[in-house]
N, C-alpha and C positions, 0 to 999 in steps of 0.2 A: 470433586475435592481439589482445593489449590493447592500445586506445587509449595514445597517448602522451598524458602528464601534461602542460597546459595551463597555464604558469604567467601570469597577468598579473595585473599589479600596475594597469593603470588600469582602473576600473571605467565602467559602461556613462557614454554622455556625460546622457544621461537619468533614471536612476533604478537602485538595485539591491532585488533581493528582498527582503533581508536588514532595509535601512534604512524600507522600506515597507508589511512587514505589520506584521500585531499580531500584536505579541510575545505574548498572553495566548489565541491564538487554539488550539485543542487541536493540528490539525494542525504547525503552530510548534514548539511546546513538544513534541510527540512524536519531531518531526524532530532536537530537539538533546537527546535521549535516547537515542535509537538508536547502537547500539556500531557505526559502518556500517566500523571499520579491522577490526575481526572478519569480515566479509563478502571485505572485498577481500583479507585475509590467508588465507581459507580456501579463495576462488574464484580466484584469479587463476594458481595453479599447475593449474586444468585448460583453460590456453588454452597455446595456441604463443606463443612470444615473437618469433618473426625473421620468422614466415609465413604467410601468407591475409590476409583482409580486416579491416579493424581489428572488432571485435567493440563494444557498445555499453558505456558506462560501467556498472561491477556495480553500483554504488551506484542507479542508475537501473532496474535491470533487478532487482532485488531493493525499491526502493520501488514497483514498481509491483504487482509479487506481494504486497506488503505491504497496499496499496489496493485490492487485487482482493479481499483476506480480509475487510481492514476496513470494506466496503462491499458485499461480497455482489455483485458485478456481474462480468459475461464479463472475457475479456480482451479483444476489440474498447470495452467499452465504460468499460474504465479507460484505454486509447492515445486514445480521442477526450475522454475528459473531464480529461484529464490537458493537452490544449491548451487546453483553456477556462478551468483552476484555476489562478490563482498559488499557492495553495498545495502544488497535489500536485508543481507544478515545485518548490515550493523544499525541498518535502519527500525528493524524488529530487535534490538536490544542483543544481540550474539554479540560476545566478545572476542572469539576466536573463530576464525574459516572452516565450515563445516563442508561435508562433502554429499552428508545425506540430505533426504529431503526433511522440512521440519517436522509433518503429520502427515495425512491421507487429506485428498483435496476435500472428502465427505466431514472431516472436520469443521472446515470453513462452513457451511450446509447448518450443521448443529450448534457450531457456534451462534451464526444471525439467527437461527431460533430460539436460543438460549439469551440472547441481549433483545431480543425482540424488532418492533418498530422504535420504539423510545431508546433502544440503544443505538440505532444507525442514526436519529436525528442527531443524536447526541456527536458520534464520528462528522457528520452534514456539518454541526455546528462548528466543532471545532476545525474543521478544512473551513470553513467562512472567517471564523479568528485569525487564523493563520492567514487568509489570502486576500482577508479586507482589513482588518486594520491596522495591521504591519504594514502594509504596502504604502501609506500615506499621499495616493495620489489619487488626486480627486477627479482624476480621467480615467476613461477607459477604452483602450485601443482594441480595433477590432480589425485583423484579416482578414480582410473580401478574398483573397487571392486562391481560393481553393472553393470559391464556391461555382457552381456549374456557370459558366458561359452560351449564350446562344449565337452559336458558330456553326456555319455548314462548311464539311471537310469535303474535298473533291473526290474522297471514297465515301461518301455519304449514300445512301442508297435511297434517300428521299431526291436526291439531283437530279435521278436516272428518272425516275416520276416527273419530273418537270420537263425534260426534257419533251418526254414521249407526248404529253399534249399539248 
C-alpha cells in the first residue's frame, strides 16, 4: 500500500534541507534533476491502494538504489550512511534532518523485486538522461591514471628470481 501524501505547509520550527545546503553541492544539483514523477508514475501501480502496510515513499526507496550505484556500497551500508548525510536525505525527498535509519537494508532486496528488471532499466535510463544529454559534450574524457601500470618495484619478489639465474 502507498503511503498517504503528506501535505504541510509549516516547515520544520528549526531549519529546512532545502534552505541549508549548498546549492552548488553535486549531490543537490543531482537531486533537482532527477525526473523522480517518472518513478512514482511508473511504481506506484504495483502497490495495492486500500490494503497491507503502508509501503515506504518510492522517491526514497529508488534514491537509495540510486546511492548504492553511485557510490559502490552494500545496501546495509547506504540505510546507515544515509542517517548520517543531509545530503542523501535531501536527495531521497526528506525535508528535515533525520537521525534514524529510513528502512531495513532488506527493504532495498523487496523493493528491486517488486519494480522488477523493467524497473531498474527504467532507474539505467533515466541516469543516461541525466548524464548524456544534459552534458552537451560531444567528448568524452577518460582517466588512464588509475589503471594498473607495469612497473617492477625493487621489493618485487620477481627481482630476486632474476637475479638468482
Amino acid at each position: 500500500m502507498l503511503p498517504k501524501n503528506k501535505e504541510t505547509t509549516q516547515g520544520s520550527m528549526f531549519f529546512g534541507l532545502e534552505d541549508t545546503l549548498n546549492q552548488k553541492h553535486s549531490m543537490y544539483i543531482l537531486a533537482n534533476k532527477v525526473n523522480w514523477q517518472l518513478f512514482e508514475e511508473s511504481f506506484s501501480p504495483l502497490y495495492c491502494s486500500d490494503n497491507g502496510r503502508p509501503a515506504k515513499p518510492i522517491r526514497l526507496m529508488v534514491g537509495l538504489l540510486i546511492l548504492k550505484h553511485l557510490r559502490n556500497i552494500s545496501d546495509e551500508s547506504v540505510v546507515e550512511q544515509w542517517s548520517e548525510n543531509v545530503y542523501y536525505q535531501y536527495f531521497c525527498g526528506q525535508n528535515e534532518f533525520v537521525l534514524v535509519e529510513p528502512c531495513e537494508a532488506s527493504e532495498l532486496v523487496h523493493f528491486r523485486h517488486r519494480i522488477g528488471e523493467s524497473g531498474i532499466e527504467l532507474i539505467l535510463k533515466e541516469s543516461i538522461r541525466i548524464n548524456g544529454n544534459d552534458s552537451h559534450d560531444p567528448t568524452a574524457s577518460i582517466d588512464t591514471t588509475v589503471q594498473e601500470k607495469n612497473i617492477t618495484f625493487p621489493t618485487d619478489s620477481k627481482l630476486h628470481r632474476k637475479i638468482d639465474y
